[in-house]
C-alpha positions as CSV (number, residue, x, y, z in Angstrom):
1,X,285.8,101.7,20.6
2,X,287.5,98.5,19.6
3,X,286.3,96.2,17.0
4,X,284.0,93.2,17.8
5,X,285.9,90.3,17.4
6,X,284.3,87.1,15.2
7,X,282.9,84.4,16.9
8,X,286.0,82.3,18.9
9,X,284.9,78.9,18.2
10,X,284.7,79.9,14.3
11,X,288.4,81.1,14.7
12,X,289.5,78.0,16.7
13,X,288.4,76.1,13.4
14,X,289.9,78.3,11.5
15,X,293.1,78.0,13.5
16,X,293.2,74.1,13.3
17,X,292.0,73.6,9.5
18,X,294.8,76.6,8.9
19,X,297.3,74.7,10.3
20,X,296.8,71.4,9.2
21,X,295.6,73.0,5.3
22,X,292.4,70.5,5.8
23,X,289.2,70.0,6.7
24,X,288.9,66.4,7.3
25,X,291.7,66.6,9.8
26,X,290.3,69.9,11.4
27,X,287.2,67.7,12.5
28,X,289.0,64.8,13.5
29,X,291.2,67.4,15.8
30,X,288.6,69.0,17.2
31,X,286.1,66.1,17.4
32,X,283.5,67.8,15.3
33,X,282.3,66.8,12.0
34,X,284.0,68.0,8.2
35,X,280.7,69.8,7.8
36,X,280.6,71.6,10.7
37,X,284.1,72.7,10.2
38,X,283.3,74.1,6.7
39,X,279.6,75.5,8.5
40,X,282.2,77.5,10.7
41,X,284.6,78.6,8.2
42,X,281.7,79.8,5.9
43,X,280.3,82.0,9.1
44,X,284.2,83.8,9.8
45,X,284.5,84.4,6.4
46,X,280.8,86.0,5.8
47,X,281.7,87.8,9.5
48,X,285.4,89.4,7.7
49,X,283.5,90.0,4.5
50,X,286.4,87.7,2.8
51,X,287.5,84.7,1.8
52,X,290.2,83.0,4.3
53,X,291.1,79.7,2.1
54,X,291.5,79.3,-2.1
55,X,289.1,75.4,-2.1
56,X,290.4,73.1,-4.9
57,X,289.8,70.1,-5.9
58,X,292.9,69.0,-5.0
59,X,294.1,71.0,-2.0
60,X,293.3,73.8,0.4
61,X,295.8,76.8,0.6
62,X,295.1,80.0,2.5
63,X,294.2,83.5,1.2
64,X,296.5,86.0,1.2
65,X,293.9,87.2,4.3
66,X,293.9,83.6,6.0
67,X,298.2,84.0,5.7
68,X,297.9,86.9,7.9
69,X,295.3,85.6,10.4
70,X,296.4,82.2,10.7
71,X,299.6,83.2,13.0
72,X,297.6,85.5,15.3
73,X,294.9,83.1,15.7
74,X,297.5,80.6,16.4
75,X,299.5,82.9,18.9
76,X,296.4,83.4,20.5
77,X,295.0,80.1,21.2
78,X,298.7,79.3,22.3
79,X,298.6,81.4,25.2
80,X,295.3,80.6,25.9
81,X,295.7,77.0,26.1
82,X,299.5,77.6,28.7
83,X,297.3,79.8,30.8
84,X,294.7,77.2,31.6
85,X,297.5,74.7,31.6
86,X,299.1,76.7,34.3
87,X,296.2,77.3,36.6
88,X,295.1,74.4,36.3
89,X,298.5,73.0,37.7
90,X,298.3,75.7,40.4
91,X,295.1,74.4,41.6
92,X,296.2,71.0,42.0
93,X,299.9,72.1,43.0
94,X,300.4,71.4,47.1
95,X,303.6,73.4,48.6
96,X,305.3,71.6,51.0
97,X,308.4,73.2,53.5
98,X,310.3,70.9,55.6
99,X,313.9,70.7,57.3
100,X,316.5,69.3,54.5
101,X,317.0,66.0,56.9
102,X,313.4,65.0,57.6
103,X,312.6,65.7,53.8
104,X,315.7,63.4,53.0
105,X,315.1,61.1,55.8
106,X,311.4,60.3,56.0
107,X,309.5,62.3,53.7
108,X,311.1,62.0,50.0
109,X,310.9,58.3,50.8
110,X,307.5,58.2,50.6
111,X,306.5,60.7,48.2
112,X,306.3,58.1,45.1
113,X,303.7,56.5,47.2
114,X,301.2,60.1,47.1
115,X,302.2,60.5,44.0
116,X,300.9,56.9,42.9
117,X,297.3,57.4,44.7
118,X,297.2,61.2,43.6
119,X,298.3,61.5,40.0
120,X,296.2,64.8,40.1
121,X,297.8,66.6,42.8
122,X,301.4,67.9,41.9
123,X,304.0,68.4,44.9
124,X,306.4,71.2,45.4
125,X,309.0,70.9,48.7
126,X,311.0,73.4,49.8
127,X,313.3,72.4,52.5
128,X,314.7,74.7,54.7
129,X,315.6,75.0,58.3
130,X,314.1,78.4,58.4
131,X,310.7,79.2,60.1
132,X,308.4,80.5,57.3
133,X,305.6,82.2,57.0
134,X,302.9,80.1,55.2
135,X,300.8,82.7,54.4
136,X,303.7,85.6,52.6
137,X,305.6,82.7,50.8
138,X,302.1,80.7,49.7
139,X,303.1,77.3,51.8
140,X,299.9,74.5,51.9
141,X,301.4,72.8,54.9
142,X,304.7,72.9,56.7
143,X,305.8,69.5,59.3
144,X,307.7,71.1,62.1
145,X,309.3,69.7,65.1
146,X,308.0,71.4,68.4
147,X,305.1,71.7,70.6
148,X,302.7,72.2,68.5
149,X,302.1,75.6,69.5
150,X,302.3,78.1,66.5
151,X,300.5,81.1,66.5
152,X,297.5,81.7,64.6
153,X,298.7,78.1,62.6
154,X,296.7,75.0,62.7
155,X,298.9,72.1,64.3
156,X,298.0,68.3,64.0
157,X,300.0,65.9,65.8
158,X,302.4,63.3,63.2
159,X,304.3,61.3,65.7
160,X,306.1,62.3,69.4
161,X,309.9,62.5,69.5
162,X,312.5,61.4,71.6
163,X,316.4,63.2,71.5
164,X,319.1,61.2,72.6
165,X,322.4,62.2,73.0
166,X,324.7,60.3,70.6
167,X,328.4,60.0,69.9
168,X,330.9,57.8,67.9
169,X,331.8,54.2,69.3
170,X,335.3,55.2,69.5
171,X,334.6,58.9,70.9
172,X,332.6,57.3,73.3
173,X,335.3,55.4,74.8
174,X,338.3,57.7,73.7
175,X,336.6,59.7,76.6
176,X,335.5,57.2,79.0
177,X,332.0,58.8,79.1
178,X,330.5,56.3,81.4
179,X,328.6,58.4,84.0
180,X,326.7,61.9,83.3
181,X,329.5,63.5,85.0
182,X,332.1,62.8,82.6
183,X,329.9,64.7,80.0
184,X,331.9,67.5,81.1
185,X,334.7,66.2,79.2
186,X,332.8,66.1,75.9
187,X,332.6,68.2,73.2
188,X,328.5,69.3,72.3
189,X,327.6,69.7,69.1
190,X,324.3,71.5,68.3
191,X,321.6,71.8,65.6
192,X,320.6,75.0,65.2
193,X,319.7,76.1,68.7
194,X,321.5,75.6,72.4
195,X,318.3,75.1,74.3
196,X,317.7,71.5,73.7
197,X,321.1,70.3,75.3
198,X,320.7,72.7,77.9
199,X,317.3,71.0,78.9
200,X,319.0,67.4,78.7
201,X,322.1,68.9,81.2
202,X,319.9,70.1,83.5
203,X,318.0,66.6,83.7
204,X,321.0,64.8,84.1
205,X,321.4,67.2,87.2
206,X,324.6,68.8,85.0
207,X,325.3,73.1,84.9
208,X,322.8,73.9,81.9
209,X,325.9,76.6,81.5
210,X,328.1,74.3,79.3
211,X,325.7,74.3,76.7
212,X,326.9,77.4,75.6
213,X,330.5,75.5,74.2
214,X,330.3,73.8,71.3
215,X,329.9,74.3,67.4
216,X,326.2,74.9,65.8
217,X,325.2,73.7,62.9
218,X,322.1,74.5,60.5
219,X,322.1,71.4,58.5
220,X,320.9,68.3,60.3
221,X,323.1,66.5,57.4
222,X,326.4,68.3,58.3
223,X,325.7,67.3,61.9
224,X,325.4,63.2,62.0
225,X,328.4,63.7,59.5
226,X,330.3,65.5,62.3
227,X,328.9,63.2,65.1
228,X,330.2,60.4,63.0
229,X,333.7,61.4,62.4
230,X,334.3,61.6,65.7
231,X,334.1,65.2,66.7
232,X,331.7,65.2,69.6
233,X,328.3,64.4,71.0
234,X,325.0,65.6,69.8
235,X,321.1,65.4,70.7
236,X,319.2,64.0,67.6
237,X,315.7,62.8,67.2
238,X,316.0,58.9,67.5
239,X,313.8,58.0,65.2
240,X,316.2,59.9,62.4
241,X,319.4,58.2,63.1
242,X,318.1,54.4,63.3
243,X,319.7,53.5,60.4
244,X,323.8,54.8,61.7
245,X,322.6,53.4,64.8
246,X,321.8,49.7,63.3
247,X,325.2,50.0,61.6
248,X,326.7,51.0,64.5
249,X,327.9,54.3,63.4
250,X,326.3,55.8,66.2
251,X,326.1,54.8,69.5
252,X,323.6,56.6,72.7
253,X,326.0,57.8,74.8
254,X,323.2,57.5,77.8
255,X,319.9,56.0,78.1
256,X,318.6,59.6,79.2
257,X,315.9,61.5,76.9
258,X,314.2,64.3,76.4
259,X,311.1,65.2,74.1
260,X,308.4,65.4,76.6
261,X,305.3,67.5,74.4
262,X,307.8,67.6,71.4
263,X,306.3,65.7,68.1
264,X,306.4,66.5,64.5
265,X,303.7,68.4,63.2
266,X,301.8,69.2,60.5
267,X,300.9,72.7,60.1
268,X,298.7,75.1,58.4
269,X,296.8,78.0,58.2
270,X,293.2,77.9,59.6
271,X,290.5,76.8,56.9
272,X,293.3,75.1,54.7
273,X,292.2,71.6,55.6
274,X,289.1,72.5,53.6
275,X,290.8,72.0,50.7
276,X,291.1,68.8,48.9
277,X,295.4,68.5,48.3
278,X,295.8,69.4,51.8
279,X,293.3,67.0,53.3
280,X,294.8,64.3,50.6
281,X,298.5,64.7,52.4
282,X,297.1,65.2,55.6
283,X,295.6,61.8,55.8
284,X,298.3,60.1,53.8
285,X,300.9,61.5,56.6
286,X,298.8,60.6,58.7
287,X,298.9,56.7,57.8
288,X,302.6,56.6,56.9
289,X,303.0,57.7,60.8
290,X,300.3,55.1,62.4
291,X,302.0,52.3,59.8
292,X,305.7,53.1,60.7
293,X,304.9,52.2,64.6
């Protein structure tokens, strides 16, 4: 059977008046007074059947005995006090996932300002244009682009998108591309997935076919950047590119859109709204989107 240890609190004071060789100091560390300090010394030292300090009148030293304790004791309340520290950081830490361009975009922009009215909640972000699984990788909330329709996922609404199609001033009229017909002369360049200009060709009443020509890219960043050079058209969310639009870096090739049921979302696993960081960030989104119409 293991030993009974001696009362904690007695060893925390022993711990602190160890460390700092005095009494007076103790208290004032742990917010108790001298004579409780020496109360509590008195009670570890009658509970180890020896003495743990050599009392002067001019100074405190340690016994041989409180040499050897002091370091454990100290180890001890060490990794005590990093555990708490850490779950209490993992309470009020809120995991985030997000697409690189959105987090740089519109999110990042506006973290300072959560962080300002919830000092108490700290944010992690993981940005990737992946699909994760909330629950295996231990996400809070992930903002999507879609229809909202997730399985077994909770999905609240941020803001509806539009895509336009979008090209360089100069590719624009290097190719003439005045009518939807001359689209065929255009090179399409895609984010990720083929499906999204294949719905805007066959609106324009174009073959949905040639969406299958063109290079993909999986970084929303790497795309404008190719748009931009020059190297062909692509369909982006609007709302993202206002700022190459306004300096006329980009162009809309055609006033034709898509994004019918298509929005940003915030999602989450059922019964995670309960919680207090993910209802904080859910409402703070929330207001960032009804302020930014």
């Amino acid at each position: 059977m293991a030993e009974r240890l001696p009362s904690l609190p007695a060893l925390r004071v022993f711990e602190a008046a160890g460390r700092l060789l005095s009494f007076t100091r103790a208290a004032m560390e742990l917010n108790v007074t001298q004579a409780a300090v020496s109360h509590q010394i008195r009670s570890l030292e009658d509970q180890l059947g020896q003495p743990l300090f050599e009392r002067t009148t001019r100074r405190l030293a340690l016994t041989a005995a409180g040499e050897r304790l002091l370091p454990a004791a100290s180890a001890a309340f060490g990794t005590l006090e990093r555990a708490i520290a850490d779950l209490r950081r993992a309470k009020a830490q809120l995991s985030i996932t997000t697409t690189p361009f959105f987090g740089a975009r519109w999110l990042a922009p506006r973290l300072g300002r959560f962080a300002a009215r919830h000092p108490e909640i700290e944010i992690s972000v993981r940005h990737t244009t992946m699909m994760l699984d909330l629950g295996a990788e231990r996400i809070d909330l992930a903002i999507r682009t879609g229809r909202g329709q997730w399985p077994g996922l909770e999905a609240t609404l941020i803001a509806p998108l539009t895509m336009v199609p979008v090209a360089a001033p100069s590719y624009i009229e290097g190719l003439a591309l005045r009518k939807f017909a001359d689209m065929s002369r255009a090179i399409l360049l895609h984010d990720e997935t083929r499906e999204e200009w294949a719905e805007w060709l066959s609106i324009a009443g174009l073959d949905p076919a040639w969406a299958q020509q063109g290079p993909v890219f999986d970084d929303e960043h790497v795309l404008i950047a190719a748009v931009i050079s020059g190297q062909g058209v692509a369909l982006v969310l609007r709302n993202l590119v206002e700022k190459e639009i306004a300096a006329g870096q980009l162009v809309p090739v055609f006033d034709l859109t898509i994004g019918e049921g298509w929005g940003y979302y915030l999602v989450h696993q059922f019964g995670m709204a309960k919680l207090a960081k993910v209802a904080a960030f859910r409402d703070f989104v929330l207001r960032e989107a009804v302020a930014e119409k």
